[in-house]
N, C-alpha and C positions, 0 to 999 in steps of 0.2 A: 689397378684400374683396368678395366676391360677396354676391347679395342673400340667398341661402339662408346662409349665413355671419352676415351681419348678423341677417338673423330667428330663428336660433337663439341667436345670442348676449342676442338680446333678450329671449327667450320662458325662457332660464336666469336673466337677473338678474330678470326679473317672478315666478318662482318664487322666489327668494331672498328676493325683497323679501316676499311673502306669507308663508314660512314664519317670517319675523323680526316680523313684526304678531303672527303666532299664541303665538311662542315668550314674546315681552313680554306679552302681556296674559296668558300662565299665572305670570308671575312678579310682573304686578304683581296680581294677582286678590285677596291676602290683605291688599293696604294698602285695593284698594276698598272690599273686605267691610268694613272697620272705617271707613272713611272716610264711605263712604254708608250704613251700619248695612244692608246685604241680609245674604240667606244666599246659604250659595255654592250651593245649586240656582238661584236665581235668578241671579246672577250667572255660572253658571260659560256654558260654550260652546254644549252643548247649548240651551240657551235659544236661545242666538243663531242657531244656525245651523240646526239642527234643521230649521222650519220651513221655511225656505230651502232647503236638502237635500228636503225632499220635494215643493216644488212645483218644482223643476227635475226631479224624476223624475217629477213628474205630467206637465210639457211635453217629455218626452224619453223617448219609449215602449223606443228603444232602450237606454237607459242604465238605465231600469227592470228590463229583462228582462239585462244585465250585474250589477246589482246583486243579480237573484237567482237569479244563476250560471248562467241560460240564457245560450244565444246565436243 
């Protein structure tokens, strides 16, 4: 298997693996809410990730300007 071979295969199952974190925590989201007594604004993703999402747009002037459909 060539190297380009192997790093694509690699960089498919690291996207798999991320989209199954994402997909569990929307399903277990409604045992938290009740389990640690939040609301789901607090709990839901946006909280989490939000902040994140825009200080990687603040360090990535190009991903900034893709994000508001320049280029």
């Amino acid at each position: 298997m060539s190297d380009k071979t192997r790093w694509l295969l690699l960089l498919c199952a690291a996207q798999i693996f991320i989209m199954l974190v994402l997909i569990n925590y929307s399903a277990v989201l409604p045992l938290l809410k009740s389990e640690w007594g939040i609301a789901f604004a607090i709990a839901g993703l946006g909280t989490l990730t939000g902040p994140l999402f825009m200080a990687w747009l603040r360090r990535c002037p190009e991903s900034a300007r893709m994000a508001g459909g320049r280029k």
